[in-house]
matplotlib code that plots the C-alpha trace (Angstrom):
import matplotlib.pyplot as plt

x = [0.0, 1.5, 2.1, 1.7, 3.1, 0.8, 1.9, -0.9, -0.9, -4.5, -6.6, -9.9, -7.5, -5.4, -8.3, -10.3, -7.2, -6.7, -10.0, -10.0, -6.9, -7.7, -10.9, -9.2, -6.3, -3.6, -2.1, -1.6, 0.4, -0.6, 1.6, 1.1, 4.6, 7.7, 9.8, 7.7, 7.2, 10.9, 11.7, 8.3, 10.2, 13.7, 12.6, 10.6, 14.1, 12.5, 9.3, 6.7, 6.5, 4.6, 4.6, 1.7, 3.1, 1.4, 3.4, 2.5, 3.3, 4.6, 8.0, 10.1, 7.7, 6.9, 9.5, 12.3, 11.1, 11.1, 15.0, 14.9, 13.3, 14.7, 18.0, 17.9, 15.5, 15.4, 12.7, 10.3, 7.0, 6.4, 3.3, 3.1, -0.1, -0.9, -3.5, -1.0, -1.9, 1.6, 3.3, 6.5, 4.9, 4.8, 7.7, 10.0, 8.4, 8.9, 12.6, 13.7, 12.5, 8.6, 7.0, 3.7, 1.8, -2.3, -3.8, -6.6, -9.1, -9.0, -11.3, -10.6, -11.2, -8.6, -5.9, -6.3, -6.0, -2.8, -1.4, -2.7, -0.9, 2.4, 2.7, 2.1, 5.0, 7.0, 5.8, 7.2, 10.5, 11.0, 9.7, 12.0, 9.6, 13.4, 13.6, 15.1, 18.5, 18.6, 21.0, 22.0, 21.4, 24.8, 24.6, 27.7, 29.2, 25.9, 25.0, 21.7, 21.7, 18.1, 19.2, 20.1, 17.8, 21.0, 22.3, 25.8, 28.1, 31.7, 31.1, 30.1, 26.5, 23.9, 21.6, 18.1, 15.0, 12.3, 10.8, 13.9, 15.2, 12.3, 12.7, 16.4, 15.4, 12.8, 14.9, 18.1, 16.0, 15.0, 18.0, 18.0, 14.0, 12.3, 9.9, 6.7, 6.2, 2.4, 4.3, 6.1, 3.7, 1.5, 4.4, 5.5, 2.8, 0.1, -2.8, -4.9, -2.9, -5.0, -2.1, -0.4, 2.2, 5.0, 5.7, 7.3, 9.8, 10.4, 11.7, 13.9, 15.5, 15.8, 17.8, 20.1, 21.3, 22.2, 23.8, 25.1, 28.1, 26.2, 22.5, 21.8, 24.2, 22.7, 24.6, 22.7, 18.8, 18.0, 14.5, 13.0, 11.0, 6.9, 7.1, 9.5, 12.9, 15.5, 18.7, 21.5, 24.8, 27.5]
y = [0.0, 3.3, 6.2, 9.3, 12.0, 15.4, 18.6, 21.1, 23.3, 24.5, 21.2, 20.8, 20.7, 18.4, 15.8, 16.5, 15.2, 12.2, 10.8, 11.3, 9.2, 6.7, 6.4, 5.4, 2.9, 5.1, 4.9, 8.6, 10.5, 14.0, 17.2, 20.7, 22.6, 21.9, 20.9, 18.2, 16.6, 16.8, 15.1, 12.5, 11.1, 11.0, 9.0, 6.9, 6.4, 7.6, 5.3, 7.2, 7.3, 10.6, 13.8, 16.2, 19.7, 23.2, 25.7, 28.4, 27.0, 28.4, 27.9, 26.8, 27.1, 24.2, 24.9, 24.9, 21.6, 19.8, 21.1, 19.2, 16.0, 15.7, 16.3, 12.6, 10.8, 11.8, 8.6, 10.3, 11.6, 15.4, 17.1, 21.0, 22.1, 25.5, 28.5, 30.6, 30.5, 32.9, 31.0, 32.0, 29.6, 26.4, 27.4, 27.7, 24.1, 21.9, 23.5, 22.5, 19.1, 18.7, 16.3, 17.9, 20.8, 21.2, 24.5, 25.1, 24.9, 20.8, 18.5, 14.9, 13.0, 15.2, 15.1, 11.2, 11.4, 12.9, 10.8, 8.0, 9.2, 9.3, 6.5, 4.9, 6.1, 5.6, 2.1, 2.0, 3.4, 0.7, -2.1, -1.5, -1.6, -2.9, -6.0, -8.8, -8.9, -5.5, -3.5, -0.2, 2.2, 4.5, 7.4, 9.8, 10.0, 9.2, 6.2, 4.5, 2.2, 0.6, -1.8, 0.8, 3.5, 6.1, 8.4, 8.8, 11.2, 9.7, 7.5, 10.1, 10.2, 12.2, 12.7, 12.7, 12.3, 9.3, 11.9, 12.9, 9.3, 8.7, 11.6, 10.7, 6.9, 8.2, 10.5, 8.1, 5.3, 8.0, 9.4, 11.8, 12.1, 15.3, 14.7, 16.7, 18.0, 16.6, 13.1, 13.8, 14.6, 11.7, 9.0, 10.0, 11.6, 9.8, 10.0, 11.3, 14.2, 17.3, 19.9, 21.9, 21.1, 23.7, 21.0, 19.2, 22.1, 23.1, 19.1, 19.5, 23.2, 21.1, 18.1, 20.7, 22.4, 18.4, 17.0, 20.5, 22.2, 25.1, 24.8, 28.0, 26.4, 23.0, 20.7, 17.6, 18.5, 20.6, 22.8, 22.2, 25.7, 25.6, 21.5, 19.9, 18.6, 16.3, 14.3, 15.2, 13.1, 14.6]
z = [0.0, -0.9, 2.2, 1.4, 3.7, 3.6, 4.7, 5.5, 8.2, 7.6, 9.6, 7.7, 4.5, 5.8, 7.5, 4.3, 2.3, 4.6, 4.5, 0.9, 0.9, 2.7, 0.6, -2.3, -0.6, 0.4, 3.9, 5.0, 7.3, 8.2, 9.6, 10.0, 9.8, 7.1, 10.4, 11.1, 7.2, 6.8, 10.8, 9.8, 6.2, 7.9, 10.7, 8.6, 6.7, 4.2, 4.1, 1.7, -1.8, -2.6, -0.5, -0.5, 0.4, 0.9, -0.4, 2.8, 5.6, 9.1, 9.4, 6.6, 3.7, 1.1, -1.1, 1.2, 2.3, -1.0, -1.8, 1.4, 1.0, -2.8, -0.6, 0.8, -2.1, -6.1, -5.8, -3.6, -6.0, -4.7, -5.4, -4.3, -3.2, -3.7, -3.9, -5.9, -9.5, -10.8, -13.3, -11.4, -8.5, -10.0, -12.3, -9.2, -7.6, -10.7, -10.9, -7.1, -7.7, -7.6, -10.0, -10.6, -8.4, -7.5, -6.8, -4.2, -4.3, -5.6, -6.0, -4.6, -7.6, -8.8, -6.3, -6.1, -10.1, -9.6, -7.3, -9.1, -11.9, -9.9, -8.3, -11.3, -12.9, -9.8, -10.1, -14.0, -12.7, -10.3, -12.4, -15.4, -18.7, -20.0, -22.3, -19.9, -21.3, -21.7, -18.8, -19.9, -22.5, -24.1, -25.8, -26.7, -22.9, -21.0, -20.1, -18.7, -15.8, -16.2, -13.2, -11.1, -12.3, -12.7, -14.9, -15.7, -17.9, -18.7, -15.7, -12.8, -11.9, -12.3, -9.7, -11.6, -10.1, -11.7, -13.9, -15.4, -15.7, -17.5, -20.3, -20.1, -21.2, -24.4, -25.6, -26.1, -27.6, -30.0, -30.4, -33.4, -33.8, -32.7, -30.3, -29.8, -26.3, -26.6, -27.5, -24.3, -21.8, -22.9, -22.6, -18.9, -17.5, -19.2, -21.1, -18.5, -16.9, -16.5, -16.5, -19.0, -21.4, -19.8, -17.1, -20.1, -20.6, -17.0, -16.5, -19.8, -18.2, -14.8, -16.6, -19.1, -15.7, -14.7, -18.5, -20.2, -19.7, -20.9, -20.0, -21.9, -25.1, -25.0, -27.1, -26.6, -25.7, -28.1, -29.0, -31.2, -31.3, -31.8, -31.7, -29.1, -28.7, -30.2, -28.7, -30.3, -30.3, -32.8]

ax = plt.figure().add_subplot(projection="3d")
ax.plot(x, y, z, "-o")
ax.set_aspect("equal")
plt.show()
């Protein structure tokens, strides 16, 4: 049964989230302040495998907390929750690590959807969706652990979280093809997401400051402008 750890400091939210939860299988834990989500997951050892956070919270705030949590686990799924509909807002979440974001007011069908949705594609990460012979992928100097689930560049590692290994993964079995960010979205974050296409290029900005020497110069992910993006390997 999955856990999800939710960070609301506002109680009907939080109760109205759990009980939600629970409804549809998930085994919840609930806390009001960033100090307590990030002291629950650590002494947990890091037993949950999506996290629910409210952007305004007292104390450290909901960002600060996932640079924290993504900190000790790029497997953890992190959904921001937020009543802040600024692009800047969920611009700045997606690029310290969140996977996806929700703003208030949400329904439940559509939070669980989310979820849903996540954990789903955590469980893809962790089950491989590899050929069974098949152990790594190369391309130019990275290389793809599909054991491991890790990224490496002329045999360091990247740190990438299971979003980004997943991108990582299409685009170098498609080396050379442009890919349209529709294509994109639908193949990791499924048919059924509800969001906007722009999480697709906020992920590629967060994996160019990770694989380029120059994010701003890409030489490998390039744009593709008005359609997507293409791997390039010279």
């Amino acid at each position: 049964m999955r856990r999800i750890l939710v960070c609301e400091d506002e109680d009907a939210i939080r109760d109205f989230v759990i009980i939600n939860l629970q409804r549809a299988g998930y085994t919840s834990v609930g806390v009001s302040s960033g100090e307590e989500a990030v002291a629950a997951f650590l002494e947990s050892d890091g037993n949950f495998d999506v996290a629910l956070l409210d952007v305004m919270l007292p104390g450290i705030d909901g960002f600060e907390v996932c640079r924290r949590l993504r900190q000790h686990s790029q497997k953890l799924g992190i959904i921001m929750l937020t009543a802040k509909t600024q692009e800047i807002d969920k611009v700045n979440g997606l690029m310290i690590g969140a996977d996806d974001y929700v703003i208030k007011p949400f329904s439940p069908s559509e939070l669980t959807a989310r979820i849903d949705a996540l954990c789903r594609r955590i469980g893809i990460s962790e089950g491989g969706g590899k050929k069974e012979d098949e152990q790594s992928l190369t391309s130019g100097p990275f290389r793809l652990d599909l054991k491991s689930r890790a990224l490496y560049k002329n045999d360091a590692i990247i740190e990438v979280t299971q979003v980004e290994f997943q991108i990582m993964e299409m685009f170098m079995r498609n080396a050379g093809a442009a890919l349209k960010r529709s294509l994109i979205l639908k193949s990791i974050w499924g048919e059924k997401y509800v969001g906007d296409e722009k999480i697709v290029d906020v992920n590629i900005r967060r994996i160019r400051m990770k694989i380029e020497d120059e994010p701003s110069n890409p030489k490998f992910l390039h744009t593709i402008w008005g359609y997507g993006y293409k791997w390039v390997i010279d």
